[in-house]
C-alpha positions as CSV (number, residue, x, y, z in Angstrom):
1,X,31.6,-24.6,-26.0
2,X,29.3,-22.0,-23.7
3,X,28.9,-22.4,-20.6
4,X,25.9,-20.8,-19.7
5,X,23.9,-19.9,-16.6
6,X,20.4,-20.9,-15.8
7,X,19.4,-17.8,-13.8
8,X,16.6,-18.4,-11.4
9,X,15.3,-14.4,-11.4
10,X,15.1,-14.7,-15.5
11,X,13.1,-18.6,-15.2
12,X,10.6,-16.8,-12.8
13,X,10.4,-14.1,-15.2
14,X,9.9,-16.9,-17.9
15,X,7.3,-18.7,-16.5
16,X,5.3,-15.1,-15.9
17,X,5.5,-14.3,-19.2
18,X,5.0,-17.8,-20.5
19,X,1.4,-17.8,-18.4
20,X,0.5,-14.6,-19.8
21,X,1.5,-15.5,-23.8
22,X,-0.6,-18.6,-22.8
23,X,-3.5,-16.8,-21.7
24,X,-3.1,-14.6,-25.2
25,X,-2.5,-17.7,-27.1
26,X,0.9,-16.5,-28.7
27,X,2.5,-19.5,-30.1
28,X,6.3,-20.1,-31.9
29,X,7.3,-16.4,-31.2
30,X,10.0,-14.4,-30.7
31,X,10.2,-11.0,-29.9
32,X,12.6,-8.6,-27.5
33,X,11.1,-7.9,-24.0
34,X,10.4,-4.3,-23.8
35,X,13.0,-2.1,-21.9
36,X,15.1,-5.1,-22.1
37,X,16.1,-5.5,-25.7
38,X,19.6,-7.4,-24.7
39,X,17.0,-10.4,-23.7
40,X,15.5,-12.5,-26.8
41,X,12.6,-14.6,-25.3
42,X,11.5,-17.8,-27.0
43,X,7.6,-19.5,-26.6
44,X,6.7,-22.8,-27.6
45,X,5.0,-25.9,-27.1
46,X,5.9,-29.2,-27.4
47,X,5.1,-33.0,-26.4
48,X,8.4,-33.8,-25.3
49,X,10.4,-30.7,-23.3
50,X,13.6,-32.4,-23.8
51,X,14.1,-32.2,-27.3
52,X,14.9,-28.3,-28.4
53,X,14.1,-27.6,-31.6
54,X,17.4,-26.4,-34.4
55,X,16.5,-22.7,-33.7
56,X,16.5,-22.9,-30.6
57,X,19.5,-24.9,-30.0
58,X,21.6,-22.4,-32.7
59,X,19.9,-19.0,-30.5
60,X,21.2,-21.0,-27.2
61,X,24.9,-21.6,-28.1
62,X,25.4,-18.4,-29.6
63,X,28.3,-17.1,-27.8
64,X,27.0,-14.2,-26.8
65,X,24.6,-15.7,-24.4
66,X,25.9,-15.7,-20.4
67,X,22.4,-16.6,-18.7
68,X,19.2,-18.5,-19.5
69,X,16.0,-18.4,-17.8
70,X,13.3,-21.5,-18.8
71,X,9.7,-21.6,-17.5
72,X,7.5,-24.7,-18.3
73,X,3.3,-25.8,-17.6
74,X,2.3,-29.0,-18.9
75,X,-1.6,-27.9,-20.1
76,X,-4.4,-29.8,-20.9
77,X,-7.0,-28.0,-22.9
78,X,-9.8,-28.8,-25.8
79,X,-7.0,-27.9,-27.6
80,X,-4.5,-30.5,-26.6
81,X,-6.7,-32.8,-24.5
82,X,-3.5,-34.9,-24.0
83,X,-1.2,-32.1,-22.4
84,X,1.4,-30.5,-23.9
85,X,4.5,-28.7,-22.2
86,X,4.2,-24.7,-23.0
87,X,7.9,-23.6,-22.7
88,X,9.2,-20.0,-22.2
89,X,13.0,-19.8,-22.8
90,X,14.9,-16.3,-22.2
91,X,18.3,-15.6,-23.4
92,X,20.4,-12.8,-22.2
């Protein structure tokens, strides 16, 4: 199994990027962050945080992975009037 670590510089750089894909309404994306093409960044939103999806969970233990950075909002909007969790995951 990987043992990977949650990085606190890459979950602040999550949770910038994750208000900012928010604010663009990006949704289920994936995409390299520019100048930093090593990193794969995950968004997406979900009622219940815990539970990764199979996607995610196979890009996580790939053993290639050595840090993880996660930023999360729980957001209210006409669009989810409930709340949902927005989640930002970044793998390098």
């Amino acid at each position: 199994m990987n043992i990977i670590e949650l990085n606190k510089a890459l979950s602040m750089e999550a949770y910038r990027n994750l208000i900012n894909v928010y604010m663009k309404k990006g949704r289920g994306i994936i995409f390299p962050i520019p100048g930093r093409e090593i990193n794969r960044i995950f968004f997406y939103y979900t009622p219940a945080p815990n539970i990764l999806s199979p996607r995610i969970r196979s890009q996580i233990m790939n053993p290639s992975i050595q840090k993880i950075g996660i930023g999360v909002k729980f957001i209210k909007s006409s669009e989810f009037p409930s709340g949902s969790f927005w989640i930002a995951v970044i793998l390098k």
